[in-house]
N, C-alpha and C positions, 0 to 999 in steps of 0.2 A: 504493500500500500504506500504509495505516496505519499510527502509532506500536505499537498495540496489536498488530498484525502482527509488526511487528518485533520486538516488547521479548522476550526469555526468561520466557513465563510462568513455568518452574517452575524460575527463579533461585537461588531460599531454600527449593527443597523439601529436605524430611530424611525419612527414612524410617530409622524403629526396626526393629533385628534382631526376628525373628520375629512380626511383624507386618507383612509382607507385603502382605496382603489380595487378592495373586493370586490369580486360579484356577487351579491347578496340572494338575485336569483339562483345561480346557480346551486349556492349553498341548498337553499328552498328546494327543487328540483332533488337534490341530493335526500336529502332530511323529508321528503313524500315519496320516497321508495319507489318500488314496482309496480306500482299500482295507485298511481297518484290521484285519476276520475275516482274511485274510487274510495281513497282516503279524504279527496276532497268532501264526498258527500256527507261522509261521518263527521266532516269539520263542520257541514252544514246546519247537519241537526244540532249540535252543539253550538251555534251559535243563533238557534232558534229559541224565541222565551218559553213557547211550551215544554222546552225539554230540561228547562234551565232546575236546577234544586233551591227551594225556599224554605231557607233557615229557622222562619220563622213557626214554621208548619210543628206542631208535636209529632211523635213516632206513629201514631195510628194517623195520623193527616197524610204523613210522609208515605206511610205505604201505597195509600191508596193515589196519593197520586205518581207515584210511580207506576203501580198497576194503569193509570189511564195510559201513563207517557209511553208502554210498551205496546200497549195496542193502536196508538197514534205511530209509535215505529215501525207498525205491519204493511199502513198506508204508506208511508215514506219507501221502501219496499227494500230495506236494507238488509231483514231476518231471512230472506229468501236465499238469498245471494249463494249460500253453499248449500242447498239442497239438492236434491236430483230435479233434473228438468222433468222426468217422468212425473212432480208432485206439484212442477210448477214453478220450482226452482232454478236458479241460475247455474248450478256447479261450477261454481269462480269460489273454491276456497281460500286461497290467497287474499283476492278480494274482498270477501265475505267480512277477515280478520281485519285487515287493513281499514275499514269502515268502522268494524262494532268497537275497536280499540279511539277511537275519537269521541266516546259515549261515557268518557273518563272526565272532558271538561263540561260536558251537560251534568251529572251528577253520578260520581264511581257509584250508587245503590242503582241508578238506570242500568249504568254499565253492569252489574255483576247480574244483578234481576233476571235480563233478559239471555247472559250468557247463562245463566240457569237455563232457561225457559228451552234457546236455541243451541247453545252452544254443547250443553251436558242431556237433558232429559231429550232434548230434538234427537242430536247427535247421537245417543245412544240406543237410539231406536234404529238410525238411520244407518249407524256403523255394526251395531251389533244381531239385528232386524234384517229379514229377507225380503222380498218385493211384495208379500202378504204384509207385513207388517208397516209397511212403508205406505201400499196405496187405504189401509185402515184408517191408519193415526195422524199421519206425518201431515196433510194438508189441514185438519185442523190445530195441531200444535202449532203450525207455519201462519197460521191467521188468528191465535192465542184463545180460538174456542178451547184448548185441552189446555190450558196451564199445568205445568208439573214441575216434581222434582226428582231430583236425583239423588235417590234413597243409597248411597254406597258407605258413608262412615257412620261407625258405631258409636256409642259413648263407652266401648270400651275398646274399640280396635279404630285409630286413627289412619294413621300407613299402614300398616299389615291387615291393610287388605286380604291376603290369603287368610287371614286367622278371623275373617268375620264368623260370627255366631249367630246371625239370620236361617232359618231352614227353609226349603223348598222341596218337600215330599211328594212324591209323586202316588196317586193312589190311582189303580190299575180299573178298579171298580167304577171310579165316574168319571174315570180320566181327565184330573185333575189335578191342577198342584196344590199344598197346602202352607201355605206361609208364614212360619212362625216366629215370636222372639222369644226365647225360653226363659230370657230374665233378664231385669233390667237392664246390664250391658250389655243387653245386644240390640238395646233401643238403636234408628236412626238417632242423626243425632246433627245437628248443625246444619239443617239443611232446608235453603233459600225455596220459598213460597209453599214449606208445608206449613206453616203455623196458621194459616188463612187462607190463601187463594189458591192452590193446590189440588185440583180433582184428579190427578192420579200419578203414580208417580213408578221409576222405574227402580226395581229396589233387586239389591245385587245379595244372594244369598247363595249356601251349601246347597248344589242340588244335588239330591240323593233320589236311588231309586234300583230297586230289587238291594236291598242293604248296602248300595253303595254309594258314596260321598265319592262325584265325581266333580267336585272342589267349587269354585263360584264363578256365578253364573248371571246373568237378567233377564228380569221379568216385569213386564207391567200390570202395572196392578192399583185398579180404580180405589183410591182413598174416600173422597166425599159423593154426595148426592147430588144433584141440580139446585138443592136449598142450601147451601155447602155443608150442611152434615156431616160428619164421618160416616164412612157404610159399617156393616155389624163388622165386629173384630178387628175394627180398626180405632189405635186412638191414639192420643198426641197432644205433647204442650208447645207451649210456645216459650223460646228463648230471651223474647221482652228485650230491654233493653238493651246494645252493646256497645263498644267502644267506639263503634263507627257504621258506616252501611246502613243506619235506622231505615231504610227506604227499604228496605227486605225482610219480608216475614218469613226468620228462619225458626224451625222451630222441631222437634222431634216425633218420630213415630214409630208406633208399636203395632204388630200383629199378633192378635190370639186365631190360630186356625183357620186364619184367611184363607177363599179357596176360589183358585181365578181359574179358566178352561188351560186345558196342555197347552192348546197352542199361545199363551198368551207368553209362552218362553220366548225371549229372542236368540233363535236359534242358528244363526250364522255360521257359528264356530262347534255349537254339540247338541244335539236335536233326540228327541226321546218320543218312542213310537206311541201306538195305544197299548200295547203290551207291555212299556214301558220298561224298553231297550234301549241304551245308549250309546249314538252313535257321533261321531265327531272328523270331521276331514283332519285335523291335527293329528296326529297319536301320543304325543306326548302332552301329560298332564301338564308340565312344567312350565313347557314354548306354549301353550294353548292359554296359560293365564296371561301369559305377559303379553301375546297377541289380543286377546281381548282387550289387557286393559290399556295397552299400544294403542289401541283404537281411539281412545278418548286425550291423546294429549295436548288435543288443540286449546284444551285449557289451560293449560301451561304456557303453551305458546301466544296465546291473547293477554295472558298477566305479565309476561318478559314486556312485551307491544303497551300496553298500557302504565309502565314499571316509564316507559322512556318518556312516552307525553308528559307524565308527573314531572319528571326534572326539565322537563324544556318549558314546562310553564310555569314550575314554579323559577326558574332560573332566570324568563325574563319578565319575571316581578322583581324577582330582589335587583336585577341589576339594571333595569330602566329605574328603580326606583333611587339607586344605589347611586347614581347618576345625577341626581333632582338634589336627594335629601342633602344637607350641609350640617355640620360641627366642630365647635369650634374655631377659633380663626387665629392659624398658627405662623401664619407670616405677615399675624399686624399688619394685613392688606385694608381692613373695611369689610371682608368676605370670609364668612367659613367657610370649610374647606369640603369638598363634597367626596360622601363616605368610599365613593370607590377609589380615592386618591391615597387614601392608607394602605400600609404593604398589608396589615392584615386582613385587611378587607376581602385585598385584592388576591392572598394566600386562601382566603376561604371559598371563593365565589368562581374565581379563573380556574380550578382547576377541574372544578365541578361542570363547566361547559364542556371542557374537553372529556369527561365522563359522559356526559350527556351525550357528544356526537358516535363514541365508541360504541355507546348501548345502543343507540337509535341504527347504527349502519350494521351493526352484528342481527339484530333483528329482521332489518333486511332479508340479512341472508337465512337467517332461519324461516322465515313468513314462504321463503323463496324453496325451501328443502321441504317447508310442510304444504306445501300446493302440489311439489313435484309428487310425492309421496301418494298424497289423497285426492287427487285426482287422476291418478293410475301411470303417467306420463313417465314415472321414475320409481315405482311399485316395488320394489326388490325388500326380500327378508334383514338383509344388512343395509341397505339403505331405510329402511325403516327402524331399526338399530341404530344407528346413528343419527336419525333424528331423535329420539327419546334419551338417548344419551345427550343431546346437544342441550335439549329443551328443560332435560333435568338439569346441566352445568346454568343453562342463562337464567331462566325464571330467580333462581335464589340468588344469583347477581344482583340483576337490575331492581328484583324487589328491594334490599338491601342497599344497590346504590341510591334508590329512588328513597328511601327511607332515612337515610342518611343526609342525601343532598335537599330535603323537605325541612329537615332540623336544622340545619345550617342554612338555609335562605330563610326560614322562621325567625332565626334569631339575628341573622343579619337586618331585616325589616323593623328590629327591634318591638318597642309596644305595640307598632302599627301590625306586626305578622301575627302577633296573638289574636286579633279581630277576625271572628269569624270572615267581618266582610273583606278584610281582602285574602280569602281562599284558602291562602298555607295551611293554616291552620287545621280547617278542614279535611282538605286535603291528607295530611299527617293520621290524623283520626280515621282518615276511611282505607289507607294506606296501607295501615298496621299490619291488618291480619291476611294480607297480599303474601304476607316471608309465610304463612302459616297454610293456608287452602291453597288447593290441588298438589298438595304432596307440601309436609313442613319441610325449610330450606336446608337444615342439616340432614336429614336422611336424602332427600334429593342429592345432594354432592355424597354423600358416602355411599348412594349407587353410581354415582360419576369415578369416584373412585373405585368401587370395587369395578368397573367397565374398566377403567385405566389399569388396573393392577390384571386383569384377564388377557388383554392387551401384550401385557410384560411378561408372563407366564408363558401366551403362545409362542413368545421369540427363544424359550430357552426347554420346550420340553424334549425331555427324555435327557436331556445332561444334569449332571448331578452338582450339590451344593457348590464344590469345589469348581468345577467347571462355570456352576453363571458366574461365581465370583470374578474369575479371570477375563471374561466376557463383559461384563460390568465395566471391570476397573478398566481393562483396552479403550470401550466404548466410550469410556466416557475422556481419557485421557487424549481421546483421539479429538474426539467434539470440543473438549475445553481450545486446544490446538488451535483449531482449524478455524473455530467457531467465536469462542468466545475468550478466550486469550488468558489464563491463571497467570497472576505475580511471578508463579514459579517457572512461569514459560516464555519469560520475554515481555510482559504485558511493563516493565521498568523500562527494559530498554527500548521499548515504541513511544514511550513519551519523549524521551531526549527532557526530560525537566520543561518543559515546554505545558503550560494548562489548556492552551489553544488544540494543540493536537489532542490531549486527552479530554478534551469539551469533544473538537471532531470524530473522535473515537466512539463517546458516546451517541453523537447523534447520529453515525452508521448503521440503518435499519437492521442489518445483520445482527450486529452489535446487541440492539434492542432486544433484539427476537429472540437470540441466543443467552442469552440472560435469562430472560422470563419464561423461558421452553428450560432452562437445569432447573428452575423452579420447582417444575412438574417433575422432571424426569426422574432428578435424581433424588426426590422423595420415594417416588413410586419404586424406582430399583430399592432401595433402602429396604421397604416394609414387603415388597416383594421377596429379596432376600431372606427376612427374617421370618416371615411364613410358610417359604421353602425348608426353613431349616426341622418344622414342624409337622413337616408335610403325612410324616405316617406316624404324628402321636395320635394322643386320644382326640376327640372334640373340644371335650374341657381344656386341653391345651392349648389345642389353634386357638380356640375361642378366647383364650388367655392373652392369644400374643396377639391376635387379632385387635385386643379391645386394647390393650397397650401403644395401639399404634393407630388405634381410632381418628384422635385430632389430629395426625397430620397424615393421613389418608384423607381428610375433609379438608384441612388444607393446603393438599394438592390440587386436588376437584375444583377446587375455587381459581387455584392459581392457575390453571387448563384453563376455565371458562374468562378470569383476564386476558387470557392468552388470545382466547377466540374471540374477544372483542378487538383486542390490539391486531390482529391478522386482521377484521375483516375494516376496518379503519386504514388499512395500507392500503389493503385491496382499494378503495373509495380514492384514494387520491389519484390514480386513473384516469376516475369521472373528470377530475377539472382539467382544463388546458396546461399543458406541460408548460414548465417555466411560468405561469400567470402567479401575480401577488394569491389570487386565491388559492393554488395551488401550495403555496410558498408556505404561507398564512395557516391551513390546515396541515402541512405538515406539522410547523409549530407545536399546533392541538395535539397532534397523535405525539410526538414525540414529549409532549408533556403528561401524556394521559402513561405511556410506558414508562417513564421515568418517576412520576408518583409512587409509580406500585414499585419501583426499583428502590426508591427511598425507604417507603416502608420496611422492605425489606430487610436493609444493606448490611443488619447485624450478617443473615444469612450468608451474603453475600463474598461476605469480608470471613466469616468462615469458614464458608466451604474453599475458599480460594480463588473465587469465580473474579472480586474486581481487588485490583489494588489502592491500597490506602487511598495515593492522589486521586484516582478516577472514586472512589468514594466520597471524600470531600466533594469533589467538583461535582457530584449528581445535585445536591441541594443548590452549590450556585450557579449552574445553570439552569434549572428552575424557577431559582430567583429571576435570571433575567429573562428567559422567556413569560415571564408572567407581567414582568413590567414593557415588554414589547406588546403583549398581547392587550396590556390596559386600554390603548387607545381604540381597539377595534374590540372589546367586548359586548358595547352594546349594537353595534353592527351583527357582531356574529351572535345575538340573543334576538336579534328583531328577525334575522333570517330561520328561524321557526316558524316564523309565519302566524302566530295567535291574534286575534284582534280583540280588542275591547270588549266585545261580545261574548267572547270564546272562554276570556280571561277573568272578566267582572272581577277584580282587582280595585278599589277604588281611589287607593292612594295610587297609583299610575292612572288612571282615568284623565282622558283631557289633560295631561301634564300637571296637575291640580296642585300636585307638592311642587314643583317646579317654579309656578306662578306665586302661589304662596311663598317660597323664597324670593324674587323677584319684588313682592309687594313689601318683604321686612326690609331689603336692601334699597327699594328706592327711598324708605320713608326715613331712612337714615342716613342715606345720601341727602334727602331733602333737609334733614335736620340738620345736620354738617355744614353744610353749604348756605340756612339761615342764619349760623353762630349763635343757636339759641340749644346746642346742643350740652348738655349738662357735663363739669367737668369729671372725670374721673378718679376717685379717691386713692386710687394707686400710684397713680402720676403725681399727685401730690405728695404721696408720700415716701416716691423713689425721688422725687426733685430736692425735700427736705432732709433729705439722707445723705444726698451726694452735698449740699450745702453745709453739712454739719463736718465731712473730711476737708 
């Protein structure tokens, strides 16, 4: 590599507030993905007042009109969008997501409501349901005559799903199933429009039949009457109040002996005769549950999608605002100082944009693998596999960054972010339980990593301890080399003492990549290793070393789905025109968005041997200065999200309102100044009397 390689070309760059020179469209273009008609429409409805959330409303106010605002979204015709066209449907799954994830700044209980309604109880008819059960149900679910729910977590099996306690007996005699909870842990339990508006709902249990439990399964199954009633054997409370979502009647349900016709199984994947024979195109128990429940991960994939809108719009509240607000006035100008001119400000809020665009383009590509998938175009058993691995790594990211970057623009708005009315707040509160539903964020990464550690496993079977070791240590000796450059390997003598090269070194995407890829890797050989060593003890031992090595099996998982945000953010820089400031500019982003999480790090880093001392030090100060490059064009690069007024109802950014309010204290003190009826200041007089007195 050359000097010229190394050195920080744009060491001495400066960039003037509003001269930019970005393209602010193209960013916009970027950030509405693949399917832009589309996400436009969903920005539609969201910037419509009927669909808007009113704070004022109490929780039974709230529901109900949620339940209006879903059936006004039937008219708009955005629930159709992934159905089969045979029911009336559009099948644009892609699309479908791309739209309902915009129903986040109408009100996240619209948004969750009707991915209830469409996205889980529809879908699970539709994915797990044959063309009988599609041309039954599916066009009144699609037109919200059948409201349901999606009866799958217990109150006492949350993720182990396999371990549900629901039964579904088959009796031979009236060829029926019987649907049972044997006791109170195996109530439903958390589950959106059973507590009220819910007439039936698709409830996932053990189906058994000729004495065998051939593991879980769905089935629908009518909850209330036309008067909403419960029907006989069915019953159910209500969850009442919670930390967020009020616009959802979630609520539990229980069956004593329920008894719905055979066919009301959806039978896709294992279908049972009158004779009550069990037959299934799968043969294995194991692939057959995780194909079912594969089936359903577009809810993961809509909460990653929804996870991104949160930070781009609470992001440009704080930082249009961040812009307006003033404190202070530290250069005895006449003028405070406006809050984004602080380095911490600007340390809390600039780096979170460049989160924001990492999440938002990685979503992309996932929105783009789960259209290829479910729409048959790219249908493959491993490629299905790796979208479920993908969707498990992102959801508990972006949840988590979105939760994160909600707190931190809350409290950067300071008293103003506490206010309901301007949204954060909100927002935070409905946010919450995002890291928790459709899969909670830490067992989601600790199946990312057990995928990652299986991964590692295939590259070394049939050679024994001794052998992966030696394979290991090559592998990785070879990679630090080639790749990422250890202290011990020359990484001293590529600086020449020079910070300029070891700045350039840094910001070489390779550089990046190969960082944050030993992250992953060489966790995963680690705990791989050390459960090989285990490999023919008992269980109670694996399980021993297994749990030993739990937390950072999960923090590998994480540090993979950084990784896959940080790849598909390179990938993006592409879209802009080579060499264009936009291009330049988004570099910036990403390589502050990799360099963060290298920060975080750097203990790691500095231990395993990956960076040396000096290129240590200099990851924070080159962050510093990309952050102060990036000041001038943050609010450039927050308005290219595109949110309007409407969208946002923010009301301290409304109409520039703080803005003008500052403008109106500054003229009135300019005016006062300028009549010499401005009052003296008793500091002045008493730093004047001070220096009089030496």
């Amino acid at each position: 590599m050359t000097d010229q390689h190394l050195e920080d070309l744009d060491h001495d760059l400066e960039v003037a507030t509003g001269t930019s020179g970005i393209d602010r469209e193209a960013i916009f273009t970027a950030i509405m993905g693949t399917w832009p008609e589309q996400r436009a429409l969903g920005r539609k409805v969201s910037a419509t007042p009927d669909f808007w959330r009113d704070d004022s409303l109490s929780m039974a106010e709230h529901r109900e009109r949620v339940l209006e605002q879903s059936h006004k979204l039937v008219a708009f015709g955005t629930p159709k969008l992934a159905f089969p066209e045979s029911v009336g449907g559009g099948n644009n799954h892609g699309g479908n997501l791309a739209a309902f994830e915009q129903l986040t700044l109408a009100d996240p209980s619209l948004q969750i409501k009707t991915g209830v309604q469409f996205g889980l109880f529809g879908s699970a008819i539709m994915h797990l349901g044959t063309e009988v059960h599609h041309k039954r149900w599916l066009p009144d679910v699609i037109e919200m005559r059948i409201p349901g729910a999606f009866a799958m977590t217990e109150s006492g099996h949350g993720s182990n799903v396999a371990g549900l306690d629901t039964t579904a007996t088959y009796d031979e005699a009236t060829q029926e199933w019987v649907i049972n909870t044997p006791f109170r842990n195996a109530w439903k339990d958390y589950l959106g429009n059973a507590a009220k508006h819910g007439i039936a709902a698709v409830v996932f249990a053990q189906l058994i039949t000729k004495g065998v439990n051939h593991g879980v399964h769905a089935f629908y199954v009518p909850i209330r009457d036309d008067a909403g009633e419960f029907l006989p054997g069915v019953g159910g409370d209500d969850d009442a109040e919670k930390g967020g979502l009020n616009g959802i009647d979630n609520g539990r349900l229980h069956f004593d002996h329920v008894r719905i016709p055979r066919d009301y199984l959806l039978n896709r994947y294992g279908n049972v005769d009158e004779e009550g024979n069990y037959t299934s195109p799968i043969e294995s128990p194991g692939r057959r549950f995780f194909v079912m429940t594969g089936t359903l991960v577009q809810g993961r994939v809509s909460l990653d999608g929804a996870s991104t809108i949160a930070q781009q719009a609470a992001l440009q509240i704080a930082v249009t605002y961040a812009n307006q607000r003033r404190q202070f006035d530290n250069t005895k100008s006449g003028r405070e100082t406006v809050l984004l001119d602080y380095g911490r400000h600007q340390r809390r809020l600039i780096p979170r944009i460049a989160t924001a665009f990492a999440a938002t383009f990685a979503h992309d590509e996932l929105l783009r693998e789960f259209d290829a998938v479910f729409s048959g175009k790219g249908d493959t058993p491993e490629r299905r596999a790796d979208l479920e691995t993908l969707a498990a790594a992102l959801k508990p990211l972006s949840t988590w960054q979105a939760m994160d970057t909600l707190q931190d623009t809350r409290e950067a708005c300071g008293g103003a972010g506490f206010l309901m009315e301007n949204r954060i707040v909100g927002l935070h509160h409905d946010f919450d339980v995002y890291t928790t539903f459709e899969g909670d964020n830490t067992v989601l990464h600790q199946l990312v990593g057990k995928r990652l550690l299986d991964d590692f496993a295939a590259k070394f079977k049939g050679v024994d301890a001794r052998g992966q070791a030696r394979i290991v240590a090559t592998q990785f000796a070879g990679k630090a080399f080639r790749e990422i450059g250890l202290a011990r390997l020359g990484g001293n003598v590529g600086d020449l003492g020079q910070s300029a090269r070891s700045v350039g070194w840094l910001r070489e995407p390779e550089n990046q990549r190969g960082l944050l890829e030993a992250r992953v890797e060489e966790a995963i050989a680690e705990i791989g290793m050390e459960i090989g060593k285990v490999a023919k003890a008992s269980a109670e031992e694996q399980n021993a070393v297994f749990n030993a090595n739990q937390s950072k099996l999960i923090d590998a998982a994480r540090a993979y789905a950084e990784l896959t945000q940080w790849d598909a953010f390179t990938r993006k820089l592409s879209d802009f025109a080579e060499g264009s400031e936009t291009q330049r500019v988004m570099t910036w982003l990403r390589d502050l968005f990799g360099l963060r999480l290298i920060e975080r790090d750097l203990q790691w880093y500095l231990l395993a041997g990956r960076l040396t001392a000096k290129r240590a030090r200099l990851v924070t100060s080159y962050i510093d200065r990309l952050i102060v490059r990036l000041r001038p064009l943050a609010q450039d690069l927050v308005s290219s999200f595109g949110y309007t007024d409407a969208q946002l109802r923010a009301k301290i950014i409304e109409d520039d309102r703080e803005e003008k309010r500052q403008e109106e204290a500054n003229a009135y003190y300019e005016q006062l100044r300028a009549s010499g009826e401005e009052p003296k200041d008793e500091r002045d007089i008493y730093r004047m009397k001070r220096g009089s007195r030496r």
